[in-house]
C-alpha positions, -999 to +999 in steps of 0.1 A: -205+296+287-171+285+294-142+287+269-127+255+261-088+253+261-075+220+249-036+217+259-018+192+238+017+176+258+036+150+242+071+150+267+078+147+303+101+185+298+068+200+277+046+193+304+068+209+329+069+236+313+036+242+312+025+233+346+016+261+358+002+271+333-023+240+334-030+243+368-039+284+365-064+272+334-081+240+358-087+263+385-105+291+362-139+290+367-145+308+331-123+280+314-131+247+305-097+228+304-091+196+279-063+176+284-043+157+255-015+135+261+005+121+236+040+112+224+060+095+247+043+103+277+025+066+267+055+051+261+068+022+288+100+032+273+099+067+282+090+065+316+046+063+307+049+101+321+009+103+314+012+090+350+028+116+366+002+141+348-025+121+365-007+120+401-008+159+397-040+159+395-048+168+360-074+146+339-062+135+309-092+136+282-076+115+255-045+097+248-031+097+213-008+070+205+026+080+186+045+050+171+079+054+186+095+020+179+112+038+156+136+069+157+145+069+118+131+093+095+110+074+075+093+060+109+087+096+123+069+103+094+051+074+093+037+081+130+035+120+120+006+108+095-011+088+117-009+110+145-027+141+127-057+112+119-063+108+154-060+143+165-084+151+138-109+128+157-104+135+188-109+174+181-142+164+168-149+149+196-138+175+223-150+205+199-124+230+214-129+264+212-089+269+210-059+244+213-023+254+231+009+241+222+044+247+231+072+246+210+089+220+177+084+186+182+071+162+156+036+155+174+030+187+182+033+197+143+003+167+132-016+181+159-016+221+151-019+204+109-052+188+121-065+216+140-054+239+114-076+218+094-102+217+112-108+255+120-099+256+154-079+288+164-039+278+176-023+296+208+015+286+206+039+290+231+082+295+223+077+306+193+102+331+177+131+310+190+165+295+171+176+263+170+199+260+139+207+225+141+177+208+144+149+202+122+128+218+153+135+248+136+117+242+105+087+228+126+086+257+153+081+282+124+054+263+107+035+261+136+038+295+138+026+307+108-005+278+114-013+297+149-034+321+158-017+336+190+018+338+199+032+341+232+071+345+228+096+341+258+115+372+249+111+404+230+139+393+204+117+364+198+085+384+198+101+404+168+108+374+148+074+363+149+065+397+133+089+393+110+071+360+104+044+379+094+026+378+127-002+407+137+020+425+165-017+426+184-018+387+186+023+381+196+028+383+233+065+388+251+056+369+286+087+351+298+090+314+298+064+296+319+089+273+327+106+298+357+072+295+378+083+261+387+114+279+409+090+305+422+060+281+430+078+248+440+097+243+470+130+224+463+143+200+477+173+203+501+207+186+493+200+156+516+166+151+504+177+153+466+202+125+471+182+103+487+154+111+460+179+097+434+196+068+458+227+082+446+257+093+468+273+127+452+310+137+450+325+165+456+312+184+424+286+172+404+276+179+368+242+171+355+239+160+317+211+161+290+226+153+251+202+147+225+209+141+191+213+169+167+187+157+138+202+182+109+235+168+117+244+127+101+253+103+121+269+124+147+252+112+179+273+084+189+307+102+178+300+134+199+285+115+226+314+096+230+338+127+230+318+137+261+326+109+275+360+111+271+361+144+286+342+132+319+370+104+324+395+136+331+379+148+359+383+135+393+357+133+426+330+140+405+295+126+400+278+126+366+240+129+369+223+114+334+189+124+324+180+103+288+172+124+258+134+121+238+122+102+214+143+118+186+160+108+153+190+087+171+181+093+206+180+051+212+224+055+203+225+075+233+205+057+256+222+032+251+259+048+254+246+065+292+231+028+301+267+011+291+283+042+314+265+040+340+268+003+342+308+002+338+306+036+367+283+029+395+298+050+419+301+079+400+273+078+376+236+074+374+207+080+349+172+083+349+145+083+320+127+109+337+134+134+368+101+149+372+098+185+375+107+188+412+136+168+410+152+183+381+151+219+394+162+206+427+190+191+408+197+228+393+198+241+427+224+218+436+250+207+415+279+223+398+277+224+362+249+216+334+265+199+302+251+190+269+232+207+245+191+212+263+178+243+261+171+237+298+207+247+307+199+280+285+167+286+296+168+277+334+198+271+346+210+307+345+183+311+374+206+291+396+237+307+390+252+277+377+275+275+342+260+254+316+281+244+289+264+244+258+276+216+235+281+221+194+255+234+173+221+221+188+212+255+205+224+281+176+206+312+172+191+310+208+193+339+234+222+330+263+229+343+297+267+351+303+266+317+322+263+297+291+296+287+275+299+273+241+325+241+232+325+223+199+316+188+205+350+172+207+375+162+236+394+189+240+366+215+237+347+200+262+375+193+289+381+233+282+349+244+289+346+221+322+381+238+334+368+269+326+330+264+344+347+253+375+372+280+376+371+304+405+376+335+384+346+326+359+323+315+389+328+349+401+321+366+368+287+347+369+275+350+402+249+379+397+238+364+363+207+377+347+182+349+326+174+367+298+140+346+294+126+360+327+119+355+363+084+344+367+047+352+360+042+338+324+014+311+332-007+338+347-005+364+314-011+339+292-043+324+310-053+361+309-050+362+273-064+331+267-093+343+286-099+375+270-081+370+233-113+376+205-121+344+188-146+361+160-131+356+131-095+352+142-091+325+117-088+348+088-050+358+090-035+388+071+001+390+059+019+418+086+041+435+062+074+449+078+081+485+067+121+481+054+119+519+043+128+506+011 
């Protein structure tokens, strides 16, 4: 009998991060592979990515509406209730015999509550990992102590989860599935990525994710605006805008690139959505990655490309020596953008090692999946670190 393996996606970067990995599990004749998409890939707003999951060839086997109108608290919750109702149902439905996730987002926290729930074992992917100024920190732990099996990205991260508590037997160190995409994909060249985007490039070019940091107050327009600021220094350069998720203030910065890239046509342009291929062609070709993604921590370095890593959104996470940190004001960000182009630090950089892998990951964990004992894997015990105490 075939296992089932229900993958749950909610974002356009979650499910390229896991493609791969999807297309390993759909071609295993031992596995069964379910398909949930939720969040905002069924958002018009967001780009309906649900259809770019189709046009890969993937079949979707339910769609679980999130209320995004809202980007406050009190409506995050709101959807975050009625989101775990639906996943409850749908597991019913499906009956998986395990469900993977990746990562800290909001959806992905009612669904692992509502299999959690319903007694169905929890593979999660990224656990381990720091990100001190978000609330996806609190999330990426829960789901961590709610799952089953644990495959981490690094052995630092790998430890944490032990220190979680975690059996070491069940916590796997694999890389990040996300690197297969450079190994399996074939990029598109310089002339074919601009005409991809309709967008003439500059001399240098910088490409830019911000998203709001959600521990943080009302700091999203403010530190958006700084970077800004700083971009207006630079001369014969393009500025490449890819719009942040659906997160607590994300709409403020939508709307601050939209106003940009309006007032800038020649030097600016935005899109909801990349797409997998694009992006990491993207990577292979500009100068500089700016903002605060974990993309320029976790992928970039592949490239050999600086990222600079913008105030407090990434704390705690693992960086390459290509990474450099700013606080999220003018002058720290004009720094760091004369120090990324400089020749000496370009130098420095240019044999840069990503300290979250090369590739490989998708394969491991479809072996794991494969062969991991579901017998009574629900019954957790406490993994006690010895402190020699």
């Amino acid at each position: 009998m075939k296992r089932k393996i229900c993958v749950i996606t909610g974002t356009r970067a979650e499910f390229g991060l896991m493609f791969w990995l999807l297309k390993f599990l759909k071609e295993d004749k031992n596995i069964e592979l379910q398909l949930i998409a939720t969040g905002m890939h069924l958002s018009p707003e967001f780009g309906l990515t649900y259809k770019t999951i189709e046009e890969s060839g993937f079949d979707i086997n339910k769609k679980i509406e999130v209320l995004l109108s809202s980007d406050t608290g009190v409506g995050i919750s709101k959807s975050m209730g009625l989101v775990q109702i639906s996943f409850s149902e749908a597991y019913q439905e499906l009956n998986p015999d395990i469900i993977v996730v990746l990562g800290d987002r909001f959806e992905i926290f009612s669904a692992v509550s509502a299999a959690m729930i319903c007694n169905i074992p929890i593979a999660h992917l990224h656990g381990g990992e720091a990100t001190e100024g978000l609330i996806d920190e609190s999330i990426r732990h829960s789901i961590t102590k709610m799952s089953q099996i644990h495959f981490t990205a690094t052995e630092i991260y790998r430890r944490r989860v032990i220190q979680l508590g975690e059996n070491p037997e069940r916590v796997f160190n694999v890389g990040t599935p996300g690197l297969d995409n450079i190994h399996y994909l074939k990029l598109l060249t310089f002339d074919e990525f601009e005409k991809s985007i309709d967008f003439k490039l500059k001399k240098k070019t910088i490409l830019i994710t911000f998203h709001p940091v959600t521990l943080e107050n009302n700091t999203a327009e403010r530190q958006f605006l700084n970077l800004l600021k700083a971009l207006d220094r630079l001369e014969n350069t393009s500025f490449i805008f890819t719009k942040p998720n659906a997160d607590t203030n994300g709409r403020i910065i939508i709307e601050l690139i939209d106003q940009y890239v309006t007032k800038n046509p020649l030097k600016a342009c935005a899109f909801v959505s990349l797409g997998q291929l694009r992006y990491l062609s993207a990577l292979k070709h500009v100068d500089v990655v700016l903002g605060n993604s974990s993309s320029g921590l976790t992928e970039a370095p592949s490239f050999g490309i600086p990222t600079i890593n913008i105030g407090d959104r990434q704390n705690g996470r693992i960086k390459a020596e290509s990474v450099i940190d700013c606080n999220p004001d003018v002058l720290g960000i004009a720094e760091a953008l004369e120090k990324a182009f400089s020749h000496e630090f370009l130098i420095n950089i240019k044999d840069v090692v990503n300290p979250y892998g090369d590739s490989g990951a998708s394969e491991k964990i479809v072996e794991k999946l494969k062969e991991v004992d579901l017998e009574n894997i629900l019954k957790k015990s406490f993994y006690d670190l010895d402190f020699n105490m």
